[in-house]
Structures are given as C-alpha cells and as structure tokens.
VOGU-3710 file (C-alpha; in Angstrom, 3 decimals, decimal comma):
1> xxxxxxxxxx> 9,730/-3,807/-3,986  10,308/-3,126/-0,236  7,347/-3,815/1,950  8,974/-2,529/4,528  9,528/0,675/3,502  9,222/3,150/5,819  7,201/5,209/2,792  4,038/2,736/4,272  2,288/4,926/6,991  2,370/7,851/4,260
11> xxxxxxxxxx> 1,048/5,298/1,769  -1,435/4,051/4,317  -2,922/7,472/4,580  -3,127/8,884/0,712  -5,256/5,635/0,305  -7,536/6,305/3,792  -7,960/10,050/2,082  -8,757/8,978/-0,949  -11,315/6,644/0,030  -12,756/8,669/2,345
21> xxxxxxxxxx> -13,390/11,901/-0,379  -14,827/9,087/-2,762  -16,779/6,769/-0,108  -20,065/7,286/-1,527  -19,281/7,771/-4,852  -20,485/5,986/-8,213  -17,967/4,309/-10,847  -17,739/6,944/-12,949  -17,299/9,383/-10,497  -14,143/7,403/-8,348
31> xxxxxxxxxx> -12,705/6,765/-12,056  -12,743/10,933/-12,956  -11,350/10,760/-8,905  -8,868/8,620/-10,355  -7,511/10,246/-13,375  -8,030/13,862/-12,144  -7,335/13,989/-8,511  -3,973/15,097/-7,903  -3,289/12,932/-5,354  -3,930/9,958/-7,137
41> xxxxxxxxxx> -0,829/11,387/-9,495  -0,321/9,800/-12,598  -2,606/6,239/-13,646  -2,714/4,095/-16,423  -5,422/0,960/-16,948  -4,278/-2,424/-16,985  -6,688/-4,369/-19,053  -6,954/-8,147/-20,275  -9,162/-7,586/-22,839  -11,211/-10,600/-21,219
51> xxxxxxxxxx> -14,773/-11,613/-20,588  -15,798/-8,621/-18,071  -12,839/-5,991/-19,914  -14,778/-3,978/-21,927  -17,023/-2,210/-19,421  -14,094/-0,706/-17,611  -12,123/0,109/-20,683  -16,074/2,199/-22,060  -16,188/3,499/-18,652  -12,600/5,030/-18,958
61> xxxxxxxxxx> -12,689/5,980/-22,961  -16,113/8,021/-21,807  -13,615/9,766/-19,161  -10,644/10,332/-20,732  -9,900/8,216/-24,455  -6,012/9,188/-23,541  -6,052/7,149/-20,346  -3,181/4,832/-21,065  -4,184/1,711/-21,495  -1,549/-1,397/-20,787
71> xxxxxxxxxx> -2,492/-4,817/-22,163  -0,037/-7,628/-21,290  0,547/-9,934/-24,770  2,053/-13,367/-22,711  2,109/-14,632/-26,363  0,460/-16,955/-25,408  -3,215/-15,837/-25,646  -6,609/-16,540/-27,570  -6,517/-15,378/-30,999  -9,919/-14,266/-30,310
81> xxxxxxxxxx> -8,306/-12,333/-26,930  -6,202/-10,019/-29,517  -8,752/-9,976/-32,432  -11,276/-8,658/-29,702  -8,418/-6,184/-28,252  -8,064/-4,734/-31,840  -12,055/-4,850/-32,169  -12,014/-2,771/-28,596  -9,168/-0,410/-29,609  -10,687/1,063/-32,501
91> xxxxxxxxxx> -14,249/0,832/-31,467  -13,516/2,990/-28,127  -10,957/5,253/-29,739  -8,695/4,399/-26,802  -5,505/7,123/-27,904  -3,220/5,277/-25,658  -3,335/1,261/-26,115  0,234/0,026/-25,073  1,087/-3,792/-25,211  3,503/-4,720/-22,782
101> xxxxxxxxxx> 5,564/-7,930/-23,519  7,807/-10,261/-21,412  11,845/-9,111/-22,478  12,755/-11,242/-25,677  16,730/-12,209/-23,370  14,137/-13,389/-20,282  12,135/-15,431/-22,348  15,226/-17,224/-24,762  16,647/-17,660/-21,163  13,418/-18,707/-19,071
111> xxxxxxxxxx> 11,197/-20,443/-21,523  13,014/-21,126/-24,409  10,573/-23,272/-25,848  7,660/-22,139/-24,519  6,811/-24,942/-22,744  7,102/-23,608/-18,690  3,864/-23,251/-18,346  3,384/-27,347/-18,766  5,323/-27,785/-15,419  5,741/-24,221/-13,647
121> xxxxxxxxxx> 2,928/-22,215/-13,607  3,869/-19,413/-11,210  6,989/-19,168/-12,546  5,607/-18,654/-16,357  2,638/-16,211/-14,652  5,780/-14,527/-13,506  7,918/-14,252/-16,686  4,938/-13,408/-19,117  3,155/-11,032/-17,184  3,717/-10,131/-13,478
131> xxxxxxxxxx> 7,711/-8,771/-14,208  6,707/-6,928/-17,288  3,186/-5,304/-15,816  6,099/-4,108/-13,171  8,668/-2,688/-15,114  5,516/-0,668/-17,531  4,146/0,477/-14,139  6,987/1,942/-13,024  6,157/4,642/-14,988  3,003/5,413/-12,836
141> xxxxxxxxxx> 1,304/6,491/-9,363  -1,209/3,931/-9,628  -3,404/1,742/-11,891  -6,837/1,215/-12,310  -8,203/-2,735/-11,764  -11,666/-4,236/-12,938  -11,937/-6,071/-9,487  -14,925/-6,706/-7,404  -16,709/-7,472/-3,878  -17,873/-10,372/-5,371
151> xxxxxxxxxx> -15,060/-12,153/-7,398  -13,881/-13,830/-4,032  -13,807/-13,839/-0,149  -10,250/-12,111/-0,414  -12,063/-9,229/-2,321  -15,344/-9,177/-0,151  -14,058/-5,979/1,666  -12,755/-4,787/-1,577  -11,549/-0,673/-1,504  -12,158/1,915/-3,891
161> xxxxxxxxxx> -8,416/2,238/-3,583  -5,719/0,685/-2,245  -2,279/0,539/-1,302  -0,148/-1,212/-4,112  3,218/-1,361/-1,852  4,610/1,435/-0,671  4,337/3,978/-3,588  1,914/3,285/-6,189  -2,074/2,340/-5,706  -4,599/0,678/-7,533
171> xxxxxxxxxx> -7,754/1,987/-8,306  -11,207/-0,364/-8,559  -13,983/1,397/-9,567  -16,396/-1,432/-10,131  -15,568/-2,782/-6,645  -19,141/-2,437/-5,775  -20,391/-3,863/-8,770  -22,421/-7,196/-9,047  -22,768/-9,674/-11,846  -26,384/-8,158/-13,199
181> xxxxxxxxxx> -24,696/-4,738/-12,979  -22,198/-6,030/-15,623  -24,417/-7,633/-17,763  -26,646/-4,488/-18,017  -24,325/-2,139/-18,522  -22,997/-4,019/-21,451  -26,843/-4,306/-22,707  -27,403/-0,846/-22,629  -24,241/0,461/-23,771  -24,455/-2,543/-26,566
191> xxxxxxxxxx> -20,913/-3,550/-26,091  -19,488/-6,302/-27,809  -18,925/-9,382/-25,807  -15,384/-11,236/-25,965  -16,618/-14,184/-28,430  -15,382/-17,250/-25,943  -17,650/-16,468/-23,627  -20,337/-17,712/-25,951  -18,048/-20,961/-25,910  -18,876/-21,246/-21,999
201> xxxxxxxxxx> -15,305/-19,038/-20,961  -16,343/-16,875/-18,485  -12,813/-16,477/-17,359  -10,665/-15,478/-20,211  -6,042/-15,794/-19,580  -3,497/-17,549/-21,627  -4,622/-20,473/-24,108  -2,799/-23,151/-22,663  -3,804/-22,726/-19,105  -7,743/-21,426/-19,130
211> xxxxxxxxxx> -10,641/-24,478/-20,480  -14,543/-24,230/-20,605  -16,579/-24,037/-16,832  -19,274/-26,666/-16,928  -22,915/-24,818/-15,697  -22,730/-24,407/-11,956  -18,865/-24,436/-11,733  -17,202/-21,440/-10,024  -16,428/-18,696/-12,892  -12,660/-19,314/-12,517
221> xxxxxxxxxx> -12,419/-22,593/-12,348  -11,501/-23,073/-15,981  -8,324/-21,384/-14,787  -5,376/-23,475/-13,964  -7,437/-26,629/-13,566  -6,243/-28,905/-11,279  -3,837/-26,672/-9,209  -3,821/-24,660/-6,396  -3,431/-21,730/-7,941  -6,097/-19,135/-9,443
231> xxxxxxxxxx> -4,598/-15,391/-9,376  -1,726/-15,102/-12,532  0,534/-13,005/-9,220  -0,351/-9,292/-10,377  -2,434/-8,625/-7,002  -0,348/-8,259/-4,013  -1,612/-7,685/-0,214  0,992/-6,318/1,985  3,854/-7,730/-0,519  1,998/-11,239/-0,853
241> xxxxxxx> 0,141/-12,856/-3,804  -3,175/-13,017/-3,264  -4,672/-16,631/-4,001  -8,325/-15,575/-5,076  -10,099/-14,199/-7,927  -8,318/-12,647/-11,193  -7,896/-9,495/-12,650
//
C-alpha cells in the first residue's frame, strides 16, 4: 500500500467531510452515516468476537443485519472465542458473517508447525491476520472499528473516521464511548458477555499469546506479556503500526 500516493490530499479531505457532517453525532447515527452515506462507499465490519465485540456487532445488526461482517479465524483462538461467534451469529441474525483465514500455501510455508508465534510475534500477527484482513478488505471503501478515546494515548484524539491509507477509511463509532457506556449498553440490551471475561480476560486474541490481567493491571496487558508489543498490526497511522491499544 503506497503512502505516498498522491490519492492522499483527496483522501485527507473525504475524511475532514465526513467528520465534519457527523461531528456531533451519536453512535448509531455515524454508523447509519457509515453504511448509507455515499461517500463513505462500500463498508464491511471487522469484528473479533472479543470481550467489548458484541455491542458494535447489536449496534450494526439494529442498522443493517446485511452489513458484512469479517471475523479473522488465526486458528489459533479460544474455543470459547468461536463458540461465542456462533452464539453472536445466530442470536443477531447477522446475514453476512464471513471468516477470513490466513492462505493454507502461506501458512505450510510460514508456520508450518504452528509454532511462530513462540519466537516471532509480529511476524505470526502478520501471517494470521493483518495480510488476510488486507486481501478481504480489498473488496471495500472502508471498515468499521470498535475503537475508543480511551483504549490508549494513541487513540485519545480518536476520529469518527479516518484515513486508512490512501483509499479506504475506517469508521469508529464508539470512539466517544467510555467503559460505563459499554457496560450499560450491554445491561440494557442484555447481551451476552464473551464467557472469559468472567475468567478475568478483559482482552480477548489468539490462545497462545493473551493470559488473565491481575485486578489493577492495564486491560491489555494479558496481551503479549512480556514484549513490547500490544496492537496484532491491523491499525496503521500514516502507513505505520500503531503500538497502543487493540482492536
């Protein structure tokens, strides 16, 4: 992808338009913004099915059930991550659930015994999900993100939209959301909780690389403990990885 591209300053300004129509807008309303305006073009959700997920994905099946919906299987995931995807699926009537998976050739070639993760984790993050979320998106004008102001100082000035290089954008609708705005919108709605989080995961990714956060840790730290590292590579600022909060 071409950072570089001269398609930027025409990027630059479909995003500035956007957010300026939707500026004082509610979550529902920038996500209807989202799916209807026509110069958002064509979006899709990208979901993880994880411990926040399911407010964005009852937000979006309340809009528009045949919102695609892309959910990256690393294969390498909680059995309780897919059982609660199927549990979402069906419970939201989402009419456009595609799994996206990592090409069978990359991974015989990459990671052919699945053990990359134990001593390369960017370059597993890569293989499993960043390359394959690509290639499905190519398909698209944009895709919609469960971020938020407060997941991390990188986020703090957090957009409705933004640039996503220089022709596709991604769309936050919760960026303004806090923590008790979460938790009672999944009261009232009374929408099932992914079951690790009961098992003190507040931070859901891949089995091998996500553990239980001890009371008072940082949400994410569970996450790749012990490196420097806590963003799987899916969010990109001007063409770089942004180290800071997940999707």
């Amino acid at each position: 992808m071409d950072f570089n591209s001269p398609d930027l300053p025409e990027q630059a300004e479909r995003v500035r338009a956007l957010n300026d129509r939707y500026r004082h807008h509610g979550a529902t309303s920038v996500l209807e913004g989202a799916l209807r305006d026509p110069e958002a073009g064509r979006i899709a959700l990208v979901s993880s099915f994880g411990a926040e997920s399911v407010v964005l994905l009852h937000l979006v099946s309340m809009v528009d059930p045949k919102t695609p919906v892309l959910f990256i299987d690393t294969q390498m995931l909680f059995q309780e991550t897919l059982d609660y995807q199927a549990e979402l699926a069906e419970r939201l009537h989402l009419q456009d659930l595609r799994v996206i998976r990592a090409n069978p050739l990359e991974l015989a070639k990459e990671d052919p015994d699945s053990t990359l993760h134990q001593f390369d984790t960017d370059s597993c993050c890569a293989l499993r999900k960043t390359r394959p979320l690509q290639q499905a998106l190519t398909q698209f004008d944009g895709w919609i993100t469960g971020r938020k102001r407060f997941q991390g100082s990188t986020r703090s000035a957090l957009e409705f939209f933004e640039a996503d290089g220089p022709h596709r954008i991604k769309v936050n609708p919760l960026a303004h959301w806090e923590p008790e705005d979460i938790r009672a919108y999944m009261e009232e709605n009374r929408l099932p909780r992914h079951p690790l989080v009961a098992k003190g995961y507040p931070s859901i990714g891949c089995e091998p690389c996500t553990s239980p956060v001890a009371p008072g840790e940082d949400p994410r730290a569970g996450r790749w403990r012990g490196e420097d590292k806590n963003e799987c590579g899916i969010h990109f600022v001007n063409g770089k990885m942004v180290r800071g909060g997940g999707s």
